[in-house]
C-alpha positions in Angstrom: 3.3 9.5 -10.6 5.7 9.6 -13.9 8.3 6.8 -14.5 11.0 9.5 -14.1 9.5 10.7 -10.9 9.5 7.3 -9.1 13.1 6.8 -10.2 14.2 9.7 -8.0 11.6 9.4 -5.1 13.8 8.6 -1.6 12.7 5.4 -0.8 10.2 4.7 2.5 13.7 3.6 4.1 15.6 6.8 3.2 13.1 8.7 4.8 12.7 7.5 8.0 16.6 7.7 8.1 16.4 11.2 6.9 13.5 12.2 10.1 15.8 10.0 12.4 18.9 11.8 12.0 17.1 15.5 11.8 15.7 14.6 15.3 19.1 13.5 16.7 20.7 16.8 15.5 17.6 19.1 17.0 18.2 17.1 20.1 14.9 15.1 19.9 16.5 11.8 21.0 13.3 10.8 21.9 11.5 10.6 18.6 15.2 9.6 16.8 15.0 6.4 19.0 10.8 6.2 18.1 11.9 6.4 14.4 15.2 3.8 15.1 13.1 1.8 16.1 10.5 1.4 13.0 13.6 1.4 11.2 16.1 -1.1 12.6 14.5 -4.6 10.7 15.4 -3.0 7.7 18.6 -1.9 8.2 19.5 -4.7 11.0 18.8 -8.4 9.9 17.8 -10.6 12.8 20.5 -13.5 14.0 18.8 -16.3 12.4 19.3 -14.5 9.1 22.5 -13.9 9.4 23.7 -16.9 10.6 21.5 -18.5 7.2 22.9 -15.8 4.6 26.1 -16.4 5.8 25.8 -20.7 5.4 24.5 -19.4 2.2 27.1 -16.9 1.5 24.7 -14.1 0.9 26.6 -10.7 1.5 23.2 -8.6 1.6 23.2 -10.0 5.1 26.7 -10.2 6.7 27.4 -7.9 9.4 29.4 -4.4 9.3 32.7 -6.4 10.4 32.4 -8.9 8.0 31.8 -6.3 5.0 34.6 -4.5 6.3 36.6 -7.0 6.5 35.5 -8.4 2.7 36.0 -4.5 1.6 39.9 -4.4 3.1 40.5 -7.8 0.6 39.3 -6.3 -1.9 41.4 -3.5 -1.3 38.0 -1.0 -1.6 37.6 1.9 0.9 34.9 1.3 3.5 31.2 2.1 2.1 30.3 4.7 5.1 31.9 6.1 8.3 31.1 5.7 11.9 26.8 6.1 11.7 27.6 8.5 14.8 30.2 10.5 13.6 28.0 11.1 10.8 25.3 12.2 12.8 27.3 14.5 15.3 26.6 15.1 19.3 22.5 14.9 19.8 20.9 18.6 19.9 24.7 20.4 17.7 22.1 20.9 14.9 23.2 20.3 11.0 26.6 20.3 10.0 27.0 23.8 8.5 24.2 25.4 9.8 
């Protein structure tokens, strides 16, 4: 694979996101919650790692809330929307289609 082509490759994590959210919108909640599932401990960092990134101050780590709440200090808009408004009502299909 060329350098250029591994630069712009969705990464292993952006994929299964992708498959998730096309299942939720075909109304395959089933298989959304399979692929949620493979994909929640790398989106979602256990309790015991938050509770040590936040001792350490590590803000890869803090929680939705907290980044929110860091975000609204700095005066920056929040980084995404509500994951479910996003993904619209199980089984509407894509946004647009």
């Amino acid at each position: 694979m060329s350098e250029a082509t591994a630069d712009h490759a969705p990464s292993p994590l952006a994929i299964l996101l992708a498959v998730m959210r096309a299942k939720w919108q075909e109304g395959d909640l089933d298989g959304a919650v399979a692929i949620a599932r493979i994909a929640a401990p790398y989106v979602h960092a256990r309790r015991s790692s938050i509770a040590d990134s936040l001792a350490a101050g590590d803000p890869a780590l803090f929680s939705d809330a907290e980044l929110e709440r860091a975000q609204r200090r700095a005066g920056a808009a929040p980084a995404h929307p509500d994951l479910f408004g996003r993904l619209g009502a199980p089984g509407a299909g894509a946004a647009g289609a």
